[in-house]
C-alpha positions in Angstrom: -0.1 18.3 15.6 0.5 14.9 17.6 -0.2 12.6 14.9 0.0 8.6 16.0 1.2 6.1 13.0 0.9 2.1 12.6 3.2 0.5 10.0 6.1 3.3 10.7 9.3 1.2 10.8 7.2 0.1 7.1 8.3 1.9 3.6 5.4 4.2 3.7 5.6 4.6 7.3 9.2 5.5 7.3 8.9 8.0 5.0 5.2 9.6 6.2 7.2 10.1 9.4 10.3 11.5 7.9 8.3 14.1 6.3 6.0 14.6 9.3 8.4 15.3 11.8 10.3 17.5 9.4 7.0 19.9 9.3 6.9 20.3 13.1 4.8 17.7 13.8 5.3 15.4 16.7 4.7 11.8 15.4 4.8 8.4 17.8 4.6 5.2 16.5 3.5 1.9 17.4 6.7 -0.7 17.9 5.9 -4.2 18.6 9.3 -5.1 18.6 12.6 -3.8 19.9 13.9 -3.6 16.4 11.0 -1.8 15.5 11.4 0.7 17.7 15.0 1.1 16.7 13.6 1.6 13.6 10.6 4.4 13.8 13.2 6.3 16.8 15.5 6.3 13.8 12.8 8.3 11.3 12.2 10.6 14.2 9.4 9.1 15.9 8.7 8.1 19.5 8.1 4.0 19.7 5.4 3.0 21.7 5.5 -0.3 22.1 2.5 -2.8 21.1 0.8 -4.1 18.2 -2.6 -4.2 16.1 -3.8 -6.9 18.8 -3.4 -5.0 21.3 -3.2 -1.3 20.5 -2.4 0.8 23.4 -5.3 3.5 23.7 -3.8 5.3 26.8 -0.9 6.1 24.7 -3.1 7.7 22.0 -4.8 10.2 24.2 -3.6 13.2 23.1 -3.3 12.3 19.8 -4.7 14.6 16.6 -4.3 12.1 14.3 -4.4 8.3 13.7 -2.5 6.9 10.2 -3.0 3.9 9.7 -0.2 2.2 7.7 0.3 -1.3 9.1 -1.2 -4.3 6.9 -0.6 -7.7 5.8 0.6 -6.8 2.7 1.9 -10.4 1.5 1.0 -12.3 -2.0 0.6 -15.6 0.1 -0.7 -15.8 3.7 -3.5 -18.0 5.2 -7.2 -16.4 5.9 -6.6 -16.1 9.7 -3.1 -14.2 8.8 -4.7 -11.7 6.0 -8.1 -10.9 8.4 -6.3 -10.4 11.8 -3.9 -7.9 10.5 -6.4 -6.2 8.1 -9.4 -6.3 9.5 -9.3 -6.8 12.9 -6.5 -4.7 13.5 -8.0 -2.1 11.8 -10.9 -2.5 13.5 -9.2 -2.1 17.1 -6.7 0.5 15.9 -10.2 2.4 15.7 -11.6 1.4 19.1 -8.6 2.2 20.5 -9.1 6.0 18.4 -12.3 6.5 19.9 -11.7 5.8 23.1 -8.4 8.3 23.8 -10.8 11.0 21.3 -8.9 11.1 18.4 -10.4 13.1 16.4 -9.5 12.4 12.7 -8.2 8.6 11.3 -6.2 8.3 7.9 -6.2 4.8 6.6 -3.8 3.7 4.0 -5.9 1.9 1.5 -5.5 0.2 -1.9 -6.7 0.0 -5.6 -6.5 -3.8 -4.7 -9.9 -3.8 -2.2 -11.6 -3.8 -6.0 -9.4 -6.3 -7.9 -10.6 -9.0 -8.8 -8.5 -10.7 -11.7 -9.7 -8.3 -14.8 -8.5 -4.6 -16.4 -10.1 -1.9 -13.7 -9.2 1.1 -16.6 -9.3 5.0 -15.6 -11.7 3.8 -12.4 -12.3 6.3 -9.9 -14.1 6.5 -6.1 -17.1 5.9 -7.6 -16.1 2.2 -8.6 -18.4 -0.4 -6.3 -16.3 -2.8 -4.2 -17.2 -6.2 -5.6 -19.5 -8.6 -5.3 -17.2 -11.6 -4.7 -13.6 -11.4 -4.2 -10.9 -13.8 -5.6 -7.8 -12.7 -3.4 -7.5 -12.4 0.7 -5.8 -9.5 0.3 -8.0 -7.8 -1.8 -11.0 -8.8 0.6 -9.4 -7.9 4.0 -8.6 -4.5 3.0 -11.9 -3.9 1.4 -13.3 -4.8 4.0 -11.1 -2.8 6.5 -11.6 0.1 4.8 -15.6 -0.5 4.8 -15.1 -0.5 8.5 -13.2 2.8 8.9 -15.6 4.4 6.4 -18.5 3.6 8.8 -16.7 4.9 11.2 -16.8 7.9 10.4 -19.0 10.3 12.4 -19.4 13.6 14.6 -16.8 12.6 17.0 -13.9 10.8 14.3 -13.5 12.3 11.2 -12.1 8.7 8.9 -10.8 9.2 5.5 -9.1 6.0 3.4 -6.4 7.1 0.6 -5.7 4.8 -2.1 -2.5 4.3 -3.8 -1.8 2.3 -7.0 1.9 0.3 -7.1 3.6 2.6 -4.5 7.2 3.0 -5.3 10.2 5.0 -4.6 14.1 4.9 -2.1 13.6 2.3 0.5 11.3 0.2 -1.4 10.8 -2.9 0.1 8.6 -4.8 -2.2 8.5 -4.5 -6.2 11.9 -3.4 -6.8 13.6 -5.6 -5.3 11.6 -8.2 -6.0 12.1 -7.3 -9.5 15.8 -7.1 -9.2 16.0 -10.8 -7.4 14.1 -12.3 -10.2 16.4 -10.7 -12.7 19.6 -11.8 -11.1 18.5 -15.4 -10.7 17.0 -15.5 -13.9 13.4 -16.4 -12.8 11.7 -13.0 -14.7 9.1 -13.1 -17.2 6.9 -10.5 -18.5 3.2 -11.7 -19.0 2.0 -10.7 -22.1 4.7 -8.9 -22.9 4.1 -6.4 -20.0 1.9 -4.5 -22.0 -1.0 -4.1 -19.5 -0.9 0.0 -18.2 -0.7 0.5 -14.7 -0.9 4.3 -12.7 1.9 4.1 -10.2 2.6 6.8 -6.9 5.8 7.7 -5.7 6.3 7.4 -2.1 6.6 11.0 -1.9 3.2 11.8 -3.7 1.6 9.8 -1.2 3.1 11.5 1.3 1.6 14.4 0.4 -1.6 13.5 -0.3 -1.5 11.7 3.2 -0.4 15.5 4.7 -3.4 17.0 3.1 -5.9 14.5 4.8 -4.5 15.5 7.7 -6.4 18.6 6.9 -8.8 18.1 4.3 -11.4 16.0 2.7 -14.7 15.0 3.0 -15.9 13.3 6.0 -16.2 9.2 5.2 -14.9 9.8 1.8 -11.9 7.5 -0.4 -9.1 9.5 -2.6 -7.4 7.7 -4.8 -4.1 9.0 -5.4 -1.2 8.5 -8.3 1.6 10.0 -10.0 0.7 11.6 -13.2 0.0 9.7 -16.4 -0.1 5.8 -17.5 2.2 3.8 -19.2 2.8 0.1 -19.8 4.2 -2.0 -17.1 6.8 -3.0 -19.3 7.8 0.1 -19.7 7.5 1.5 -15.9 9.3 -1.5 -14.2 12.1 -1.8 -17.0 12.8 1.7 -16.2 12.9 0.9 -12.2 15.5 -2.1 -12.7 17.5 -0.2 -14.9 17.5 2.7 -12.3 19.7 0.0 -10.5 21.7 -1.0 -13.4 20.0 -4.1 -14.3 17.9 -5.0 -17.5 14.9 -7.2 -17.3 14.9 -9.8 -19.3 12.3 -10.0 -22.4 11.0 -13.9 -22.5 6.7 -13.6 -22.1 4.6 -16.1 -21.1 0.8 -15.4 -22.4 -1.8 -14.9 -19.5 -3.9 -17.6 -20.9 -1.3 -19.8 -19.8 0.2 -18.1 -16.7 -3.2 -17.3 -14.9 -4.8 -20.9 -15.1 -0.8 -22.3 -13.9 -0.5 -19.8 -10.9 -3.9 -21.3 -9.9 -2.5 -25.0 -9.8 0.9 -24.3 -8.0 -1.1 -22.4 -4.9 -3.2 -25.7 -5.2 -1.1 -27.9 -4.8 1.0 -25.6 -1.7 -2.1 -25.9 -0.1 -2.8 -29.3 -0.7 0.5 -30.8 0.1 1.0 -28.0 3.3 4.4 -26.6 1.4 6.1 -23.7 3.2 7.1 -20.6 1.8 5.8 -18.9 -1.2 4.8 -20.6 -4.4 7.2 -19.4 -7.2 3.4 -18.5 -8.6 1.0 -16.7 -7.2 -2.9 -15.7 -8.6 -2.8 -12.2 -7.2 0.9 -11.6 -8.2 0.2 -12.9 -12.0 -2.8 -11.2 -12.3 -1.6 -8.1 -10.8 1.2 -8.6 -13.7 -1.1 -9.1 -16.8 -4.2 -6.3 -16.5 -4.5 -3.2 -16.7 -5.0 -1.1 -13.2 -5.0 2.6 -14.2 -7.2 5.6 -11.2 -8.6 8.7 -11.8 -7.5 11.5 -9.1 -10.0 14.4 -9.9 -11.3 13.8 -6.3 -8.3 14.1 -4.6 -7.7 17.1 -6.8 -10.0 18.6 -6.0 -11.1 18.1 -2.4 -7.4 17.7 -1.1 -5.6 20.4 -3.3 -3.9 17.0 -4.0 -0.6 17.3 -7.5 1.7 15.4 -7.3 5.1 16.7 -6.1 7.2 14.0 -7.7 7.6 13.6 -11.6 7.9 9.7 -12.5 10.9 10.9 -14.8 12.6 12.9 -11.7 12.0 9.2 -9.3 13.9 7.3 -11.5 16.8 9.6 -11.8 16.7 10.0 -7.9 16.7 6.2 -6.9 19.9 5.5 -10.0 21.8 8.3 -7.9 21.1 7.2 -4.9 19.6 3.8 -5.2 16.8 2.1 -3.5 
């Protein structure tokens, strides 16, 4: 197949093409820089240069396959930042599908488009988005993904997969995130960490991602996760220590943590700071529930299991590190 990909100099990106091109497939990938391009031709892709603004269509004739990887993926950002990249990229990432004929578009979703600040326990595709959203981030990709969804039809086959807490070599987010915090002595479990969160190596979502390709209803979301639950406390103590380093175990209650995170972004926005407030809503909300999916539909419709044992990721990434 001739499969297209946004977000590939990305971690998931990376690795989709990695695996992709291993299999045969021939894989380009949208560069809007020069580094970028470095980047994806690195993985094994061919760059073509452009960006969610202005996706280049003619380049995508051809094309089997859209995956759609590329998001704003940040805690802090304004509204104009968070809908440009997530929904209106989205939405001309599929214009640009339709018109070279593509016929089948994967979009990389999230448990986050139905987060809004409380426990979401053992939820699965059959979970309504909500009512009113409390985080940009959570809205923009709920509503990208509503657009792709509808866009799904006789000509453009459109699935969305969604991941909880992707992890795994190369992350570029949580673990080293995690591991900054430790080092400058910043880190503090909410609640003692003992919300449950499902988690999906990069690897798993790989895989499911490879199945789409293939399989799956028409129009239809897949949630997808490593196997099991287990506390946050326990999951991300066992990532830092992966890289030698032991999270601290000071707690601050949510009570206090939720209702504080809420004042600092007020008063970013208020007083125009730059930068990201040491506190964030989504981030300390993220940190004190519990998210935990149900994957019977990706089971079954996808053939989806995972390929990646939580216990075997963590040896991997302590021999070989992120």
């Amino acid at each position: 197949m001739h499969i297209f990909i946004t977000g590939g100099s990305g971690f998931v990106g990376g690795h989709l093409i990695e695996s992709l091109t291993a299999q045969g497939h021939r894989v380009s990938a949208l560069a809007r820089s020069d580094a970028s391009a470095v980047c994806v031709t690195g993985y094994g892709a061919e760059p073509v240069r452009g960006d969610l603004a202005h996706p280049p269509a003619e380049a995508m004739r051809g094309v089997d396959a859209v995956i759609h990887c590329a998001a704003y993926a940040e805690e802090w950002g304004t509204r104009a930042q968070f809908f440009a990249a997530n929904v209106e990229g989205t939405e001309r990432m599929l214009a640009a599908a339709r018109t070279a004929a593509v016929r089948r578009f994967i979009h990389i979703g999230t448990e986050a488009a139905l987060f809004t600040g409380h426990d979401l326990v053992d939820i699965d595709e059959t979970q309504p988005y909500p009512r009113q959203q409390r985080y940009l981030y959570s809205e923009t990709k709920a509503e990208a993904e509503r657009r792709v969804l509808a866009a799904n039809g006789p000509d453009l086959v459109t699935l969305s997969i969604r991941p909880r807490l992707v992890w795994g070599p190369r992350d570029a987010t949580v673990l080293p995130a995690l591991l900054r915090m430790a080092r400058a002595g910043s880190f503090a479990w909410i609640d003692g960490g003992q919300a449950h969160t499902s988690t999906t190596h990069v690897h798993n979502l790989v895989h499911a991602v490879t199945l789409a390709l293939h399989r799956g209803k028409p129009g239809s979301v897949y949630f997808v996760a490593d196997d099991g639950q287990r506390p946050l406390r326990e999951f991300l103590s066992a990532l830092a220590a992966s890289q030698g380093v032991t999270l601290p175990t000071r707690s601050l209650p949510g009570w206090v943590a939720r209702p504080l995170s809420s004042v600092v972004e007020g008063a970013y926005r208020l007083l125009r700071l730059s930068g990201t407030p040491p506190l964030t809503r989504f981030a300390i909300a993220m940190m004190s529930r519990t998210v935990t999916v149900r994957t019977d539909r990706a089971r079954a419709d996808l053939g989806y299991a995972p390929i990646v044992s939580v216990a075997d990721g963590l040896r991997a990434l302590q021999a070989k590190g992120v």
